[in-house]
FISE-784406 format. One record per residue (C-alpha): residue number from 1; chain; x, y, z. Coordinates in steps of 0.05 Angstrom, whole numbers. Layout:
REM residues N
+-----+--------+--------+--------+--------+
: num : chaine :     c1 :     c2 :     c3 :
+-----+--------+--------+--------+--------+
: NUM :      A :      X :      Y :      Z :
...
+-----+--------+--------+--------+--------+
REM end
This chain:
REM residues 118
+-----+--------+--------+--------+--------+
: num : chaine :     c1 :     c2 :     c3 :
+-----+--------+--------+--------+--------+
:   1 :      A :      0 :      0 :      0 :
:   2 :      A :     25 :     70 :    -22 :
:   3 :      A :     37 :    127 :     35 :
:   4 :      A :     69 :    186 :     60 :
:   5 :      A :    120 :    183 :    112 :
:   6 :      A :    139 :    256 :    162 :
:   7 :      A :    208 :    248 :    191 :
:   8 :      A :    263 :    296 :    211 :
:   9 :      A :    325 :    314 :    170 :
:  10 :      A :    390 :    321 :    190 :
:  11 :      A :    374 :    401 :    198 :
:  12 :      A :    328 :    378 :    244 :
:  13 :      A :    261 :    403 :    195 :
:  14 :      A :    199 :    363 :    180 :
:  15 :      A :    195 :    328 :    115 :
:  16 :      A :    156 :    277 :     81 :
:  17 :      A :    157 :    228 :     29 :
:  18 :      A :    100 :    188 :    -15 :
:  19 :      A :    129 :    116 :    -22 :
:  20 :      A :     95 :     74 :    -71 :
:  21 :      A :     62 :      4 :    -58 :
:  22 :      A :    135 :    -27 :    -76 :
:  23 :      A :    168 :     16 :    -32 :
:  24 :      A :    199 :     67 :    -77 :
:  25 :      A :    199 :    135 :    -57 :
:  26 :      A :    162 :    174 :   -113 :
:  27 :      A :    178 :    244 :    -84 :
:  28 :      A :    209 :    285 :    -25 :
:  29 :      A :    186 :    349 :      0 :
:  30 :      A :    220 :    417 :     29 :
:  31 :      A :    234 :    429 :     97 :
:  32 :      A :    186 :    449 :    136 :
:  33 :      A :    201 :    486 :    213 :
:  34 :      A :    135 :    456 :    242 :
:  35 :      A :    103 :    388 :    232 :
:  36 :      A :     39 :    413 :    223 :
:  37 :      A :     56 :    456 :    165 :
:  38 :      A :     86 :    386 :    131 :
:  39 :      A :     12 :    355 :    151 :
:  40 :      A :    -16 :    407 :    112 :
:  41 :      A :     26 :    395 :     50 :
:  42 :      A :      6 :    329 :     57 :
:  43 :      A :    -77 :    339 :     61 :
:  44 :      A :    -70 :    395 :     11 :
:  45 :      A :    -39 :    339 :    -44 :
:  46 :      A :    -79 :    290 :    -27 :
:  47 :      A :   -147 :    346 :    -39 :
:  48 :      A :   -115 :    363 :   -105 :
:  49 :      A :    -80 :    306 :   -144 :
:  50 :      A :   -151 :    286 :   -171 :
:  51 :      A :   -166 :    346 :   -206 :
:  52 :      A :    -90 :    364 :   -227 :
:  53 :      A :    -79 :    363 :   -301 :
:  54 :      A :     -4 :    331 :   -338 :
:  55 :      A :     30 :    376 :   -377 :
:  56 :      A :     89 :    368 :   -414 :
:  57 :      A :    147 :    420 :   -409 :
:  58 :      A :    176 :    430 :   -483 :
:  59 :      A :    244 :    460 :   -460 :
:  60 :      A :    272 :    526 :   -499 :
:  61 :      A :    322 :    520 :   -559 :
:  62 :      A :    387 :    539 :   -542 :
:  63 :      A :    432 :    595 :   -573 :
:  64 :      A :    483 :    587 :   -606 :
:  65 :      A :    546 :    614 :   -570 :
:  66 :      A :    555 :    692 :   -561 :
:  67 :      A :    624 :    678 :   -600 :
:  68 :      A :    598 :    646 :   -657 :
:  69 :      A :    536 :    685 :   -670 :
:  70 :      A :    573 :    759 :   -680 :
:  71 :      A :    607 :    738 :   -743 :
:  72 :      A :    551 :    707 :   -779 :
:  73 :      A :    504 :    774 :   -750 :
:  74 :      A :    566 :    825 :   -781 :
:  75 :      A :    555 :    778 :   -853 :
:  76 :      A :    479 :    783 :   -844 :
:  77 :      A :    472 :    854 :   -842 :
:  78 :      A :    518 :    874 :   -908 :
:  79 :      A :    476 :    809 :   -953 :
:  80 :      A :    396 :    798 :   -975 :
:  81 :      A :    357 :    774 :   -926 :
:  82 :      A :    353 :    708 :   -961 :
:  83 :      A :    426 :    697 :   -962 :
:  84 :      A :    426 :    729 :   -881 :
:  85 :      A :    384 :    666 :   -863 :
:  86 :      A :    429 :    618 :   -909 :
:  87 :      A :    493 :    651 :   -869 :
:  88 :      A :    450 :    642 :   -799 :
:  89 :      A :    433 :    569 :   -822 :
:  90 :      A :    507 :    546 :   -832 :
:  91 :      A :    534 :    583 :   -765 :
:  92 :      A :    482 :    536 :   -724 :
:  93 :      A :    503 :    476 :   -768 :
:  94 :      A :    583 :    486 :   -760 :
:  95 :      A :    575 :    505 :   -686 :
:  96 :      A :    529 :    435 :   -673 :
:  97 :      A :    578 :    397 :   -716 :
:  98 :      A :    643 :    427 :   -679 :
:  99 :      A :    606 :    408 :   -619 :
: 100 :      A :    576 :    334 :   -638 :
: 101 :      A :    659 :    306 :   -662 :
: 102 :      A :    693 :    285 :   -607 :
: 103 :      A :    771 :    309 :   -607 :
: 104 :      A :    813 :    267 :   -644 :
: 105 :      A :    857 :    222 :   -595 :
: 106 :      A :    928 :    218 :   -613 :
: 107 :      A :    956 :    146 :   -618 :
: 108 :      A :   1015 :    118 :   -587 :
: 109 :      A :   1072 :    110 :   -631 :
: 110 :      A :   1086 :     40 :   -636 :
: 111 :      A :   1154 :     10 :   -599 :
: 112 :      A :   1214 :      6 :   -656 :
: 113 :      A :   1233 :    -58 :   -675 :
: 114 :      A :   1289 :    -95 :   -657 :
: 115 :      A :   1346 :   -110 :   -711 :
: 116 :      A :   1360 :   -180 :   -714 :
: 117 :      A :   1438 :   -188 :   -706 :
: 118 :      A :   1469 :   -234 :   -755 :
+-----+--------+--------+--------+--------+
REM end
């Protein structure tokens, strides 16, 4: 059976955790200075989880690096606005690229051979 467990941290604050019916602990909560503040955490999820909705977090394109987007912005304002995007286009592709090959390991010269003696 699934449940919430209060205990103390090491800072000596009130927490809890929901364990699920195989034991794993789904999630932790904050600290809280007073137990009944961690009670009410707990009857507050418990009143809301049926109504709460899911929804999924669609995290935000990164930008390319400040260093590599002030050349290609210096070629995009002297060309056409096509050819600005074209220039914009390849900067993200070479900086992804530089970023996706790994550095090139240098190998260990191999041991010269021995010269048979005759």
């Amino acid at each position: 059976m699934s449940k919430f467990e209060i205990y103390k941290d090491k800072k000596g604050e009130t927490r809890f955790r929901y364990r699920a019916a195989n034991g794993e602990i789904v999630f932790s909560s904050e600290g809280y200075k007073a137990k009944a503040s961690a009670t009410k955490a707990i009857e507050s999820i418990k009143k809301n989880v049926a109504t709460a909705t899911v929804e999924e977090v669609v995290p935000a394109a990164k930008k390319a690096p400040a260093k590599a987007a002030k050349p290609v912005a210096a070629k995009a304002k002297a060309a056409p606005a096509k050819a600005a995007k074209s220039i914009a286009k390849k900067g993200v592709a070479k900086a992804a690229a530089a970023k996706a090959k790994p550095a090139a390991k240098a190998k260990p010269k191999a041991a010269p051979k021995a010269k048979a003696s005759a």
